[in-house]
N, C-alpha and C positions, 0 to 999 in steps of 0.2 A: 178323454185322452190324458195318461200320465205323462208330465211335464217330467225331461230328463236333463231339464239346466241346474238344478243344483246338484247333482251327482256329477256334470261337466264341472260344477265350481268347485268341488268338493277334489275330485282330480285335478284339476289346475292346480291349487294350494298346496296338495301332498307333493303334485311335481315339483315346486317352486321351492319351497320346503327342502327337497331333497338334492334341489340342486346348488343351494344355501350350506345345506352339509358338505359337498364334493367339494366346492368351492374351499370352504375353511379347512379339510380333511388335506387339501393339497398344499397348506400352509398358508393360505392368504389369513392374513387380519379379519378376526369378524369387527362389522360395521354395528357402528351405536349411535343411538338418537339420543339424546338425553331431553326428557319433555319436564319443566317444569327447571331448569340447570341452575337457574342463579347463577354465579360466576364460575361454577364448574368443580365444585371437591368432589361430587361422584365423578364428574368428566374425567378427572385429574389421575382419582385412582385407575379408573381404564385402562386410561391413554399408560398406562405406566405397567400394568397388567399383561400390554401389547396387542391393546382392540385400537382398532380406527375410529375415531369422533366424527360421522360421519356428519353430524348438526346437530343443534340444541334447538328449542324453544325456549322463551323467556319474557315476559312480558315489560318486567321494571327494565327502562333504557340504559343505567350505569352498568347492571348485571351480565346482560347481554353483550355492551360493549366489553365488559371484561371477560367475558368467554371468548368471545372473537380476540381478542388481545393476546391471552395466551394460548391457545389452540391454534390460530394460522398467523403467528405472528412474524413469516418467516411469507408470507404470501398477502401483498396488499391488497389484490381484488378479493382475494378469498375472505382476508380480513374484515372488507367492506361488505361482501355481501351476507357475512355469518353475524355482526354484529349487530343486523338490525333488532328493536325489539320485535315481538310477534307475540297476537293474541290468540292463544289455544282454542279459543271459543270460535271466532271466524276466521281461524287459516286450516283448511282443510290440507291434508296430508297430502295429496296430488297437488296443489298449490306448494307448498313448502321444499317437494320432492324436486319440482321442475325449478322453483326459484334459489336451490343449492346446485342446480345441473345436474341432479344424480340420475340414475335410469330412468326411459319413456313408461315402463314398468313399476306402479307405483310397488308393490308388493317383493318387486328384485330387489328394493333398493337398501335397505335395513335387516340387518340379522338382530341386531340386540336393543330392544326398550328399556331405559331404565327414566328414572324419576321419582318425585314424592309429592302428588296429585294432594292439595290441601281439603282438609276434611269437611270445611266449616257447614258447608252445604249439605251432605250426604244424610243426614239423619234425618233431613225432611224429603228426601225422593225414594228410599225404601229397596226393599229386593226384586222387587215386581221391578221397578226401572230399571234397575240394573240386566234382569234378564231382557226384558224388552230390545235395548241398546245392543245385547250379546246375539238378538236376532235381526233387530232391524237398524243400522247405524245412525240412521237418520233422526232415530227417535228423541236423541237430548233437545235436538228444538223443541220441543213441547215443554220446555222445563230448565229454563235458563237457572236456576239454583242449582240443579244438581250437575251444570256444566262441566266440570272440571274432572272428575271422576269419570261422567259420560264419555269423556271428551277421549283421555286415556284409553279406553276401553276400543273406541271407535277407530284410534290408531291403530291399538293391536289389529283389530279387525282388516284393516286395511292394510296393516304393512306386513300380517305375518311373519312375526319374530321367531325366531330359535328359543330366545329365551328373553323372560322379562325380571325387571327388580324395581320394584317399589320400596319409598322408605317414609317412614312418617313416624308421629308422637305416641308413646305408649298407650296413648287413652283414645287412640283407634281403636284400641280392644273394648270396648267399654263404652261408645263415645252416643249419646242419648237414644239408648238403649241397644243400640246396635255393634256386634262384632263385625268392626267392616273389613279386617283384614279377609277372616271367614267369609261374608261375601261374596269378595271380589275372588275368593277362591276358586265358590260357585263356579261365577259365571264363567271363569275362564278356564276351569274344568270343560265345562260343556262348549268350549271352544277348542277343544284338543289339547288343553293342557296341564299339566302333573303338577302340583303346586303344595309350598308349605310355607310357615313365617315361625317367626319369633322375634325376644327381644336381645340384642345385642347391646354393651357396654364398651367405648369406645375405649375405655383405658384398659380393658384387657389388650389391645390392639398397638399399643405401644402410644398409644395418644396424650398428651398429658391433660385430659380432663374427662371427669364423671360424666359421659351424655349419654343417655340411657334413649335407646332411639326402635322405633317396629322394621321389621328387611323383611319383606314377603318376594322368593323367587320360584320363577314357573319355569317346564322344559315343554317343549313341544313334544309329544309323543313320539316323532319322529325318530328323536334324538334318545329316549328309552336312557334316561336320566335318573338317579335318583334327585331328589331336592336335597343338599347338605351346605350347613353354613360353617364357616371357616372355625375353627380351633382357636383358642384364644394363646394369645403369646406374653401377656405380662400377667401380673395376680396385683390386686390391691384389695383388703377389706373397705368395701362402700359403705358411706352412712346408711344410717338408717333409716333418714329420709327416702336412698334409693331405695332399699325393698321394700317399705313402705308403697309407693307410687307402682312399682313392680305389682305387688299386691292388689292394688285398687286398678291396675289392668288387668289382671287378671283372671277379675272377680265373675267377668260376665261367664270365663271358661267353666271355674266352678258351677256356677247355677245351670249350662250344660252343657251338659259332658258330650255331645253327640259335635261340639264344635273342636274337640279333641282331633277331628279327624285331618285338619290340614295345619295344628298345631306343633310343633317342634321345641322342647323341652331347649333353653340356651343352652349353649354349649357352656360346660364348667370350668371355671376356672384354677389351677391349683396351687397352695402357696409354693411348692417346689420353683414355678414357673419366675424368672427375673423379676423386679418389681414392676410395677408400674412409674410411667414416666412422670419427676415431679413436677411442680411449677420453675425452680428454681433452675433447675436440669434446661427447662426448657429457654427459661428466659437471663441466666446470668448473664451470658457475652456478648448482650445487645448494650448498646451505649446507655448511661446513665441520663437521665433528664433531673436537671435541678432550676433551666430557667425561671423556674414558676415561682420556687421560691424564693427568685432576687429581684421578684419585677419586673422582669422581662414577656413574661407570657399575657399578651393581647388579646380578648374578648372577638370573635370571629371567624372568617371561615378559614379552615385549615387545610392547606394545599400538602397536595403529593408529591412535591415534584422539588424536594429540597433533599437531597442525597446525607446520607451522613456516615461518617465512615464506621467499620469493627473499632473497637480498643484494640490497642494493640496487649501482646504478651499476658493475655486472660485464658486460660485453662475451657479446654471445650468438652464440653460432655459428647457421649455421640450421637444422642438426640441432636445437638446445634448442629456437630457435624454433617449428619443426615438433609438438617433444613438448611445448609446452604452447599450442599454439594446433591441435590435431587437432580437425576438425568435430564438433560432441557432446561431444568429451572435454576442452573449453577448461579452464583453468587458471593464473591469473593471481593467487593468494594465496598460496598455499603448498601442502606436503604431509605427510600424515598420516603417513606409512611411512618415516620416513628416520630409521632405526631400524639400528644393529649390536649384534652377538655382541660378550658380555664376556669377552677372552681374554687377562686380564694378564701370563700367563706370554710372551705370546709380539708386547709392544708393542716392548720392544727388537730384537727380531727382526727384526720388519716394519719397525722403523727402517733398520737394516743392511742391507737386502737391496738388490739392486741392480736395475732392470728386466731380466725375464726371469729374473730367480732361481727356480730350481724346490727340492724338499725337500734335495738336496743339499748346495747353498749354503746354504739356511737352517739346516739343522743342525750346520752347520761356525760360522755366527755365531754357535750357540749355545752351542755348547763353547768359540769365543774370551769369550763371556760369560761363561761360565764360572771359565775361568781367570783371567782377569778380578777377580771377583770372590772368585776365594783368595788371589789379590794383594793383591787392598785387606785381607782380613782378617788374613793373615802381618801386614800392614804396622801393625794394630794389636795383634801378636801374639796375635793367634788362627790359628794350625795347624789343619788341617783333615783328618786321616789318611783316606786312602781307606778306602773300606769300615767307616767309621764311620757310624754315627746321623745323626749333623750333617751328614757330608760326603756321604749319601746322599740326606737332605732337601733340602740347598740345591740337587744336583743335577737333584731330579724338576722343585724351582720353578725350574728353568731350561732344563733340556733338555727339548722332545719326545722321548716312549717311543717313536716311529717309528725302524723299521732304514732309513737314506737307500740301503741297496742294495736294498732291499724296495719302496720306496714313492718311488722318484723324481718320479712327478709328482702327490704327494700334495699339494702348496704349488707358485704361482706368482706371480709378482708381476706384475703389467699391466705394460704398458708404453705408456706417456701418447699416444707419436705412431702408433700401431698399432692395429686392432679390436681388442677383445678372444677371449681363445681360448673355446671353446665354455660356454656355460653347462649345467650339470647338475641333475638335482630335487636331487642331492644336497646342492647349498645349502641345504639343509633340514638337513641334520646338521651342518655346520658352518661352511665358505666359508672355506677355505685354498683354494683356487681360482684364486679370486680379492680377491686383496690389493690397499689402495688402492696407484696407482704415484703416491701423494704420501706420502716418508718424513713430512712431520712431520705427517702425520694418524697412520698406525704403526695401519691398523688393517684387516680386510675391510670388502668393500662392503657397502650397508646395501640395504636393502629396494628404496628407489624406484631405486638408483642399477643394482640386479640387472632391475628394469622398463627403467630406460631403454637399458640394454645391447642389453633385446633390443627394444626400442622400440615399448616399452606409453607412451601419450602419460599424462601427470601427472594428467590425469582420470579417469583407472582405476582403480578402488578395487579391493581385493582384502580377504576374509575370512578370520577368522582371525585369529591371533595371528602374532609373526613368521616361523616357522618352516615351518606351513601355506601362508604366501604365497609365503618363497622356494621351496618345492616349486612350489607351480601355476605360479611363472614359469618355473623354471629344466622344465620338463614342456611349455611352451607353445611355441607354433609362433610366428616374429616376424613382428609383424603387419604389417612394412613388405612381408617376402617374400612374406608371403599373400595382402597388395593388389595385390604385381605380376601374381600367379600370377590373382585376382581378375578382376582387367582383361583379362587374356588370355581366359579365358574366357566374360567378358560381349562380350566382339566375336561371339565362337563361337555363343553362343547366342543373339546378336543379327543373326548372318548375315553379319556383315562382313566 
């Protein structure tokens, strides 16, 4: 006898599906999950796009608290209950659904997935898993490495989306031997859905930094979509580091060509177009920090919760404009987080350094510091014998222990008429990164100055202490790219 439940499941879905489209078609907000959120820059561009944040997943607790902070922060229970963290791995979509109160209908309750499912795992579970997971949900328990990606997959399965967005690091294309975007294209073709990627560059997008990032978005058939990703709205010539790295993702395309087929050439950008936004554009009319170099600046932890006011009578570009006047996120007193690392050894440094100086330069000022400094002490007669005590100690409080033929691009210094280069979580361990490109501040960027880089507006509060936050920024997606990419989509599911 032919079993005729999956033709019943198969019609339930198209129905649910289509009455996800009536629903939106009649003006309501589509609903979005964000899985994987961190403190919310893809949430941010949505929510601003004009989709409903209907929940996040998040595992690290500052992050999560900082999604629930800005997103219901106008609703304490809601607040409470969206800020717990949650593990992708053991909270199943039907748990998540009922524990946000959203529909008894897991499948009603989300029209749009997006996130950026981390790769590390994926190149040891293969395409065979991936198809497995796209047939039987259940299947990532067999294979707690490839969790994360399974895990994704098993949402969609379960919540049936309109439409989904992934975002991740260019060398998914490439990443131990595998084209995962193409993959993941596979399976979720043969889930009913139409799907393309490429790579996007955040300073086309009006961002003031170089992040060169992978956007893979799917449509439901239903929906009879093309896949298109948004038109780039500034121009800046990128180093050549960037197509470089461009290059070496897209090396796996070249070897084959048959992965062309869910590939999408970036949208071009042209110098006609306004410039790209620079560092300086972005960060002059934030208050000046010189504590540090009067002794005042204390070794520990760095709270958020010290307001500091605008200057007054400073000239605003419309970038600043923009990040303190975003809808929701308004801000016109000051801010909590403009907060730096106390790194004395290394204020003369970042004096000397020149725009674009990377670890090499810098540790060559450091040894002219250096010598320097046995000069002045000969001159009071004090000799300083190598391989002495003395001549040891004064060296550590001067030189960085980094080999500059090891660690070249360990230190950078901005450069004021340019984006800045990519930001990393690693701002959390120190922010040699990025150095202010004003010598007489002589110091890294501070908290809000890492937000506006990537252009979190100045009403965004972040949890945590300092360290925590530059992780969730330098982790987050910029929310200006996310509103482009936003927009694009709400035409698609708006039928336009």
């Amino acid at each position: 006898m032919v079993s005729i439940e999956p033709t019943k499941q198969a019609i339930k879905v198209e129905n649910i599906k289509k009455q996800k489209l009536e629903r939106i078609y009649r003006g309501s907000s589509p609903r979005v999950l964000d899985l994987f959120a961190g403190c919310g820059g893809l949430s941010l561009g949505f929510q601003t796009a004009g989709f409903e944040i209907a929940g996040a997943v998040e595992l690290d607790s500052h992050a999560a608290e900082s999604h629930a902070m800005n997103f219901y922060k106008f609703n304490d229970a809601l607040q409470k209950r969206h800020a717990l963290a949650r593990d992708i791995t053991t909270t199943e979509p039907e748990d998540l659904m009922m524990a946000l109160e959203r529909d008894v209908d897991v499948a009603s309750c989300v029209d749009v997935i997006i996130g950026g499912p981390p790769c590390q795992a994926f190149a040891r579970v293969g395409r065979a898993k991936l198809r497995e997971v796209a047939e039987h949900p259940e299947a990532f328990r067999q294979d707690a490495r490839g969790n994360l990606y399974l895990r994704y997959l098993a949402y969609v399965r379960k919540l049936q989306p309109l439409a989904i967005l992934m975002e991740n690091v260019p060398d998914v294309l490439n990443y131990g031997g595998h084209n995962i975007p193409h993959e993941m294209c596979e399976v979720l073709e043969k889930m009913g859905y139409s799907c393309g990627y490429t790579l996007l560059n955040a300073a086309y997008y009006g961002v003031p930094q170089m992040r060169e990032r992978m956007f893979l978005i799917a449509y439901a058939e239903e929906l009879k979509a093309d896949v298109e990703f948004p038109k780039p709205t500034h121009w800046v010539e990128l180093p050549r580091g960037y197509e470089g790295s461009r290059q070496v993702a897209l090396k796996a395309l070249d070897q084959n060509t048959f992965r062309f087929k869910f590939y999408n050439s970036p949208p071009v950008a042209s110098p006609d177009l306004p410039q790209a936004v620079t560092a300086k554009e972005a960060l002059e009319d934030l208050p000046r920090i010189t504590l540090h170099l009067e002794g005042q600046l204390k070794r520990g932890t760095r709270r958020l919760n010290q307001s500091v006011p605008y200057p007054d009578n400073l000239p605003l570009s419309s970038y600043a404009v923009q990040m303190r006047n975003w809808l929701g996120f308004e801000n016109y007193d000051g801010i909590p987080d403009h907060v730096i690392r106390s790194l004395p050894r290394d204020y003369d440094i970042f004096r000397r350094m020149h725009p674009g100086d990377q670890y090499p330069e810098a540790f060559q000022h450091a040894q002219d510091l250096f010598q320097e400094k046995l000069e002045e002490l000969a001159m009071q007669g004090r000799i300083l014998v190598a391989g002495s005590a003395e001549y040891d100690v004064l060296k550590r409080q001067v030189i960085p222990p980094y080999d500059a033929r090891k660690f070249p691009n360990k230190w950078r210094k901005m450069e004021a008429d340019k984006p800045a280069r990519t930001l990393m979580a690693h701002l959390g361990k120190d922010g040699y990164s990025h150095i202010h490109y004003d010598s007489s501040q002589a110091r890294t960027i501070s908290v809000r100055e890492a937000a506006r880089l990537q252009s979190f507006p100045d009403g965004f509060v972040f949890s945590g202490t300092m360290n925590p936050a530059f992780r969730q920024i330098g982790n987050a997606v910029p929310p200006l790219l996310s509103l482009s990419i936003a927009r694009t989509m709400m035409d698609s599911l708006r039928g336009k």
